[in-house]
N, C-alpha and C positions, 0 to 999 in steps of 0.2 A: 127466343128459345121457348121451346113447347113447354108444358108439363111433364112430359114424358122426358126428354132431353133433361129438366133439370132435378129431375130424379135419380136418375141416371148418374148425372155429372156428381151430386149429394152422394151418393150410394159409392160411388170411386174413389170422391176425394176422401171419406171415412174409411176407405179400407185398407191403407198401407199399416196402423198399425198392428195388424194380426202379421205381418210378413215385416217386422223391422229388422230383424236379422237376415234374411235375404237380402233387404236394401241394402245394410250396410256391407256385404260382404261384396253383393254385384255391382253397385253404382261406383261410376268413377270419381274421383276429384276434380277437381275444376284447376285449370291451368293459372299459371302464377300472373303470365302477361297480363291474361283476362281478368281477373281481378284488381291487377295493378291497374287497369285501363277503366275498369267498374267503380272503382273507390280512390277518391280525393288524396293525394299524400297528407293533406292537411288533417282529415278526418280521423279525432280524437274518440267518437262514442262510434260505432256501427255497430245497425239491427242486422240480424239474417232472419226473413222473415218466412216463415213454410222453412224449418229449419232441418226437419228429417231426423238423420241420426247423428248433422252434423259435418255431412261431406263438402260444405262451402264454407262453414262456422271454422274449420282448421285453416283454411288458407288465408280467410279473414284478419287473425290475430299479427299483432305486430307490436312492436314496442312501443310502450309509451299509448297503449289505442282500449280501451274498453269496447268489449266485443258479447253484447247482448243478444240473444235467441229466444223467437218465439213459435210455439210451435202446436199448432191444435189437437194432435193425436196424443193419449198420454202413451199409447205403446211407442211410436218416435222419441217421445220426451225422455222416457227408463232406459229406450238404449242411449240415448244422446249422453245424457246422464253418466252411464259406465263408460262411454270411452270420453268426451269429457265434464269430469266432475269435477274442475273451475269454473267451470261459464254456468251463469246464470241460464237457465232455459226454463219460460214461464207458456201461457197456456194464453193462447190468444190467434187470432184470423187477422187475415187483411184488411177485414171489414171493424174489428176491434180491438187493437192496438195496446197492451196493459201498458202504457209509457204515456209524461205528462205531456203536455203543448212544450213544438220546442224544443226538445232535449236530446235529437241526437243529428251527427253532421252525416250523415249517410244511411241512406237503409236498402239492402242488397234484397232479392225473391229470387230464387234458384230453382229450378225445376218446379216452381209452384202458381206463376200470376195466373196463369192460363184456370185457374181453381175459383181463382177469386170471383166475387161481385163491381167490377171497375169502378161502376157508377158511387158505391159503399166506400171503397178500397182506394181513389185517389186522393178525393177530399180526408181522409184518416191518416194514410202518411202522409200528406201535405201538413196535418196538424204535431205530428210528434216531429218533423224537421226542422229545423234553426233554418232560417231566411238563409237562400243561396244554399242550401244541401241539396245532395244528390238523392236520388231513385235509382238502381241498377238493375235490372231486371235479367235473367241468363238464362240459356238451357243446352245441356250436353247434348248433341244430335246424333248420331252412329253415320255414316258419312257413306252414304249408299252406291256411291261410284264404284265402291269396290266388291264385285261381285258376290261373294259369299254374304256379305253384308246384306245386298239387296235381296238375295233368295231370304235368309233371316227376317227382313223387314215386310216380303212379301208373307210369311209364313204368322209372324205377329196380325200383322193386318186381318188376313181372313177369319181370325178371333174378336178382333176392335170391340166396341158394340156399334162405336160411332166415330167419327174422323174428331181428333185431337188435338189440330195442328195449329185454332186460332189462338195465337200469343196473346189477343185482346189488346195488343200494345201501340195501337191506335186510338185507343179510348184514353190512354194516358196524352189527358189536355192541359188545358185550366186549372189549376196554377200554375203548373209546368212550364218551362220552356219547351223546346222543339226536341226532339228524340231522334239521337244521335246510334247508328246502329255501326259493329263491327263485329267481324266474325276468326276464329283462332283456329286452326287445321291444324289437331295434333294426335297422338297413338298411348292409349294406354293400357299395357301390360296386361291379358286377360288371359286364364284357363279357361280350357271347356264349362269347368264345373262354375267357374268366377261366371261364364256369363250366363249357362242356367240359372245362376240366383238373381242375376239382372231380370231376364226374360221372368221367373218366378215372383218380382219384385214389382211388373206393371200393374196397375190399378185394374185394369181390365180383365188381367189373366188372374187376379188373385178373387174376382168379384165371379167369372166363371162356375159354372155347375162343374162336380169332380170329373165328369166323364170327357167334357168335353176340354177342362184344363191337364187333362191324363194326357188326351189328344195331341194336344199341343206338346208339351211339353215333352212328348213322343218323337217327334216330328223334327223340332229342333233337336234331340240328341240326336239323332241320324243326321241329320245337319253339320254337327259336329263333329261326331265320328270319321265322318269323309273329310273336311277340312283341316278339322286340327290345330284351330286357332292359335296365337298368341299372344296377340295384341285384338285390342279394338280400334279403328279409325273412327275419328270425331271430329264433329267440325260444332267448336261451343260459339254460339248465338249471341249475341251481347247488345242489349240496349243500356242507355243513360239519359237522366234529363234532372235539371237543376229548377228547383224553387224557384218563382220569382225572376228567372229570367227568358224575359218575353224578347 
């Protein structure tokens, strides 16, 4: 990765919190399967780690399970906070972990490895998991077979700065075992306005000069207008791999 590239990437991954309220309102949830399929029934402590406002942190919780967050943006952390203010949500990176050696049977990354430093980022949750825990790594995709979708995703793109796509989830080695992937096709419930805040919510469109994020975000309401959404098609991403088993 250049200089440029990881300035770039720095300058992105710092900027959801001035738009945490877009996040929360446009990002979907994560489906129940996908979770269920991400996290051990066993697993009594789980991290959500890149935790946002919280959109994987609710589906996470279960009885009987301590459900920790951590999350480097304090603007993420204050909404997280108001919608939930049970859960612990502390201030920490992939790459730095506030949690001892050890202590928890699961740690989920939801919309976020792709941010991290791998090489930082393996050997750190490898250190806060109990022998034989899991890693879950996910991401919500917008499922572009379906046309309006793809015109949407074409109209994102010519914004980018730069192509976003590497999961990095090859670099998850050593100590790990082998990286187990599945993927979940399903539709969630969106208005127009629900998916402006999404589109308003990208790293890229929020880092934008005004004129050329006016652009866009011009472009997709016409988009809209003609369509008239009401759902979004998703197809969620799903990797796993367990501690110590080689």
């Amino acid at each position: 990765m250049t200089t440029d590239e990881e300035q770039r990437k720095h300058v992105q991954a710092g900027s959801f919190g001035v738009a945490a309220d877009a996040y929360e309102r446009g990002r979907p949830p994560y489906p129940e399967e996908a979770v269920a399929w991400l996290v051990p029934d066993h697993a009594t402590t789980v991290v959500d780690l890149g935790a946002g406002t919280g959109k994987l942190t609710r589906a996470l919780r279960a009885p009987g399970r301590t459900v920790l967050a951590v999350e480097p943006s304090a603007g993420m952390r204050e909404q997280f906070s108001q919608v939930l203010p049970d859960v612990p949500v502390m201030e920490g990176t992939g790459e730095s972990i506030p949690l001892p050696d050890s202590s928890v049977d699961s740690l989920v990354c939801a919309q976020a490895w792709h941010w991290v430093d791998p090489e930082l980022a393996v050997p750190e949750v490898a250190r806060v998991l109990r022998p034989g825990g899991r890693l879950g790594l996910v991401w919500n995709l917008r499922d572009v077979s379906v046309p309006w979708v793809a015109e949407l995703d074409g109209i994102l793109r010519d914004y980018a700065a730069a192509p976003t796509e590497d999961r990095q989830v090859e670099q998850v080695g050593t100590p790990f075992g082998p990286v187990e992937r599945r993927d979940f096709r399903w539709s969630h419930p969106m208005t127009p306005r629900d998916v402006m805040d999404m589109v308003a919510s990208r790293s890229y469109v929020i880092t934008l000069d005004a004129a050329s994020r006016e652009e866009l975000l011009l472009r997709v309401r016409k988009l809209l207008d003609t369509e008239r959404p009401t759902a979004m098609p998703y197809s969620t991403e799903c990797y796993r791999a367990e501690l110590g088993q080689l």
